[in-house]
C-alpha positions as CSV (number, residue, x, y, z in Angstrom):
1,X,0.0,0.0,0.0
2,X,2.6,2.2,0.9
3,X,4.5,1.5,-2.2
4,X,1.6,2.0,-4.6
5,X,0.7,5.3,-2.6
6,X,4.5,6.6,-3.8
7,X,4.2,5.5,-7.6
8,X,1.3,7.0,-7.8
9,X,2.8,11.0,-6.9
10,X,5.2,10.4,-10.2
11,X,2.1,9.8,-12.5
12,X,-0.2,12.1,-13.4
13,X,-2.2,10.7,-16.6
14,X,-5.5,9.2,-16.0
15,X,-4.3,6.3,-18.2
16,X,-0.8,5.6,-16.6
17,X,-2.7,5.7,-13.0
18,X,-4.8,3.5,-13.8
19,X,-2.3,1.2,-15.3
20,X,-0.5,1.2,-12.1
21,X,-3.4,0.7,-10.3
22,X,-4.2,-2.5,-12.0
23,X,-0.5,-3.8,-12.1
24,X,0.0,-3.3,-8.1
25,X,-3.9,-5.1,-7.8
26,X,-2.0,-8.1,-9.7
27,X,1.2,-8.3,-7.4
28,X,-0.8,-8.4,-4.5
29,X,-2.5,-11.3,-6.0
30,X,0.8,-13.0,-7.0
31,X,2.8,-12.6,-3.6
32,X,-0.8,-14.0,-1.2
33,X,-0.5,-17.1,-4.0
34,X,3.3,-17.5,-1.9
35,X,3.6,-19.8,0.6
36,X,6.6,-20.4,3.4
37,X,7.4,-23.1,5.6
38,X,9.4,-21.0,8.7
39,X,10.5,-23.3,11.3
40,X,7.8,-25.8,10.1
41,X,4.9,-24.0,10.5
42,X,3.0,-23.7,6.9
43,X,2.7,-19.6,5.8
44,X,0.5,-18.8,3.4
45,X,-1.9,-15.6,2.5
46,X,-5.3,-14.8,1.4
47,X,-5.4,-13.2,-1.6
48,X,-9.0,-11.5,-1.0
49,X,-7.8,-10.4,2.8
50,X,-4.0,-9.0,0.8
51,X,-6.4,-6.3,-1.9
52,X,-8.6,-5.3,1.0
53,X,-5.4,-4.4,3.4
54,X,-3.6,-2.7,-0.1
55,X,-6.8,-0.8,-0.6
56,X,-7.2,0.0,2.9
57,X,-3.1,1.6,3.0
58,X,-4.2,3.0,-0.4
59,X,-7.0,5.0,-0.1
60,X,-6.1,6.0,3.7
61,X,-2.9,7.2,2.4
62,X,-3.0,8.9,-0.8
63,X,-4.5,11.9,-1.6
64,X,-5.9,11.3,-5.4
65,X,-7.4,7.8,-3.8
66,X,-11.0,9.1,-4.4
67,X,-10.6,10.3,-7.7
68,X,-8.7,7.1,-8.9
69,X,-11.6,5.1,-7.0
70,X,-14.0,7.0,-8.6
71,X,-12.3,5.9,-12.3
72,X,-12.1,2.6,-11.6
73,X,-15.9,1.6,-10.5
74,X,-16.3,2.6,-13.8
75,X,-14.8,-1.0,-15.5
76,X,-15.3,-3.3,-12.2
77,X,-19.2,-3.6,-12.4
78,X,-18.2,-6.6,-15.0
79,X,-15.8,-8.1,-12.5
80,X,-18.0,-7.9,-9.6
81,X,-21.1,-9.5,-11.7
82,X,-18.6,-12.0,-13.0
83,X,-17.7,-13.1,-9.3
84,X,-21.2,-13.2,-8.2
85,X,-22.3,-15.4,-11.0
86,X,-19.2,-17.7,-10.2
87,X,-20.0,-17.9,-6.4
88,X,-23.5,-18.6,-7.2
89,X,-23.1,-21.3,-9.3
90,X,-20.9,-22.8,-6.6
91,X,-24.6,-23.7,-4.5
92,X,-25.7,-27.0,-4.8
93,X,-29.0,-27.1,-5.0
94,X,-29.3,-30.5,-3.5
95,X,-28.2,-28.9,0.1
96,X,-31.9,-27.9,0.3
97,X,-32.9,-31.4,0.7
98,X,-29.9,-31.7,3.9
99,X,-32.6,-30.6,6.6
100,X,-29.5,-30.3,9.4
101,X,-28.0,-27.9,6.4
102,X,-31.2,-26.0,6.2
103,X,-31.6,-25.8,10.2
104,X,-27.9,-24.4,10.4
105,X,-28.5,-22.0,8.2
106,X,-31.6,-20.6,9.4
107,X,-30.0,-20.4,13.1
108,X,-27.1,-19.0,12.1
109,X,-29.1,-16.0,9.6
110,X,-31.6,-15.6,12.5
111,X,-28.6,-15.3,15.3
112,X,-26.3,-13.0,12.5
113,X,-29.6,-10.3,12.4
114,X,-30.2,-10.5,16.3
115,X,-26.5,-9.7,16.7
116,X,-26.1,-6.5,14.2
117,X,-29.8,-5.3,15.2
118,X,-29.4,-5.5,19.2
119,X,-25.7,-4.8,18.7
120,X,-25.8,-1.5,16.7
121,X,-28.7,-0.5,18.9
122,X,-26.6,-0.9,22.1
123,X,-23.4,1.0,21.0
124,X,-25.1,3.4,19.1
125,X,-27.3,4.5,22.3
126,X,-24.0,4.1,24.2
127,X,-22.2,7.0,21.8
128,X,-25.8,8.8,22.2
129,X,-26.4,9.1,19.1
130,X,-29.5,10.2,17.2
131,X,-32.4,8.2,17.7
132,X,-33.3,7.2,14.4
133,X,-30.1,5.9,14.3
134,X,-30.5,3.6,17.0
135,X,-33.5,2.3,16.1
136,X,-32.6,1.7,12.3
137,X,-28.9,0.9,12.1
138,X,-29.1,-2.9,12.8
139,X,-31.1,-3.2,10.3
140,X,-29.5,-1.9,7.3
141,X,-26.2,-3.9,8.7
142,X,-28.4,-7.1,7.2
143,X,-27.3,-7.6,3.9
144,X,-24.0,-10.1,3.3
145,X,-22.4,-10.5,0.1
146,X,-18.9,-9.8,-1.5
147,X,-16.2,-11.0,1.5
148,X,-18.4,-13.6,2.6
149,X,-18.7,-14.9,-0.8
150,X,-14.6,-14.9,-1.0
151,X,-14.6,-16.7,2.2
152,X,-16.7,-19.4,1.1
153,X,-15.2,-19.7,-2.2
154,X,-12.1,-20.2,0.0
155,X,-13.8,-22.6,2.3
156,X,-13.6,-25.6,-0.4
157,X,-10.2,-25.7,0.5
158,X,-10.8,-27.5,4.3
159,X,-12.0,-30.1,3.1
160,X,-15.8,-32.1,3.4
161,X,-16.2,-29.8,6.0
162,X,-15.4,-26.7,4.4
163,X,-17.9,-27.9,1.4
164,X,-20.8,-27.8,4.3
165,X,-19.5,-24.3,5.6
166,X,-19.6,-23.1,2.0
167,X,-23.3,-24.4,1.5
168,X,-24.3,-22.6,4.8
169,X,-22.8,-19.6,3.7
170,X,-24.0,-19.3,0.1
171,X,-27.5,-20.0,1.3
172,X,-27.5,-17.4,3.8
173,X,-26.3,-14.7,1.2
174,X,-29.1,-15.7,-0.9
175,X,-31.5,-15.0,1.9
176,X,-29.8,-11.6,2.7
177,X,-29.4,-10.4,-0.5
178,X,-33.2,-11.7,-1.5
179,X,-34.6,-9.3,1.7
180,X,-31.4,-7.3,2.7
181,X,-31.5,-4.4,0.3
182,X,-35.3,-4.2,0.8
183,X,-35.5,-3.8,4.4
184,X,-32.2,-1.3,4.2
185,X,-34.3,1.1,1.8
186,X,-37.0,1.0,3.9
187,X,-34.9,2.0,7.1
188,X,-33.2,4.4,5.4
189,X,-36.7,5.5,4.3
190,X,-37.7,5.7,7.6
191,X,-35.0,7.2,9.2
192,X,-35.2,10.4,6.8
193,X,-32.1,10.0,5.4
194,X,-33.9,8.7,1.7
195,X,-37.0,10.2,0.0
196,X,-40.0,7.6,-0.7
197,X,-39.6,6.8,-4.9
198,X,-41.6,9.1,-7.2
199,X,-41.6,10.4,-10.4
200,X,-38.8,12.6,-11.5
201,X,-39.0,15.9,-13.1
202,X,-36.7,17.1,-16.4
203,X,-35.1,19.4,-13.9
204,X,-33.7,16.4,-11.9
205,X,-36.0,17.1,-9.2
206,X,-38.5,14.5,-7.7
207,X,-42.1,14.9,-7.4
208,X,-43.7,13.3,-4.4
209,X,-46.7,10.7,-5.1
210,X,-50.0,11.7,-4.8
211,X,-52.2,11.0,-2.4
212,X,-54.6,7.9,-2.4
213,X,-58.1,9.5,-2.4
């Protein structure tokens, strides 16, 4: 992170920053795929955990890291439905039939929303924060998807095990993304901090709906 934060000062084209953007993404990929044996203990790296701690030095870091951001959610829309259609068709349908799977999985999505929804509440009324806030918060924390999705691609790797870990997981981000985003919109709705949907005007304003009569 460091290191990509300095090559990026000597390059001031959209095109070579970008360049260098994608090249650094691709040795951070190459050096996690290492592995070490030091004084027999087996090293390795995640690959997924390396790009989030390069972003994380990155954008912390550099002062163009918005702007380059920016530039590049323009091409990784592809790339991110590419890895969702991937991880998806990793679910075995068949796992539905497992009732121990299914029971698993629903104790383990039930437990996940108790957790954010009573947890956010509690530290958000700790900080004193706006109540609104602590009423809504846990529930837009719902939805799961992109590192979870890593982690049970990465999963496969332990084993039979790791196959039932990966099932568990897949099903539950089908659940959250099915309902997350729904029940987010209608917190934020709630809270204030999002206008109900309506029609749009050519100014770019939006019209409220009329009322029911």
């Amino acid at each position: 992170g460091l290191l990509f934060t300095l090559c990026e000062k000597y390059f001031h084209s959209r095109s070579k920053r970008m360049a260098v953007s994608v090249t650094f993404v691709m040795l951070t990929v190459a050096f996690s795929c290492l592995k070490f044996n030091i004084f027999g203990v087996h090293v390795g790296f995640s690959s997924l955990l390396a790009c989030m701690m390069l972003g994380t030095v990155f954008c912390n870091m550099c002062e163009v890291s918005e702007e380059l951001m920016e530039r590049a959610d323009r091409w990784t829309a592809p790339i991110l439905i590419l890895f969702f259609v991937i991880s998806g068709a990793e679910l075995e349908l068949s796992v539905f039939l497992d009732w121990a799977v299914v029971v698993v999985g629903i104790v383990y999505i039930a437990s996940r929303c108790i957790g954010k929804y009573y947890g956010a509440g509690i530290s958000s009324r700790m900080m004193k924060c706006d109540p609104n806030i602590v009423k809504y918060l846990g529930i837009t924390l719902f939805p799961q998807a992109g590192v979870a999705l890593g982690m049970a691609i990465k999963a496969i790797e332990l084993g039979p095990d790791g196959a039932i870990v990966r099932n568990i997981t897949l099903f539950a981000v089908l659940i959250y993304e099915i309902v997350g985003p729904f029940l987010t919109k209608v917190a934020l709705t709630k809270a204030g901090d999002i206008q109900e949907e309506g029609r749009t005007s050519a100014r770019g304003t939006q019209i409220p709906k009329k009322a029911k009569v």
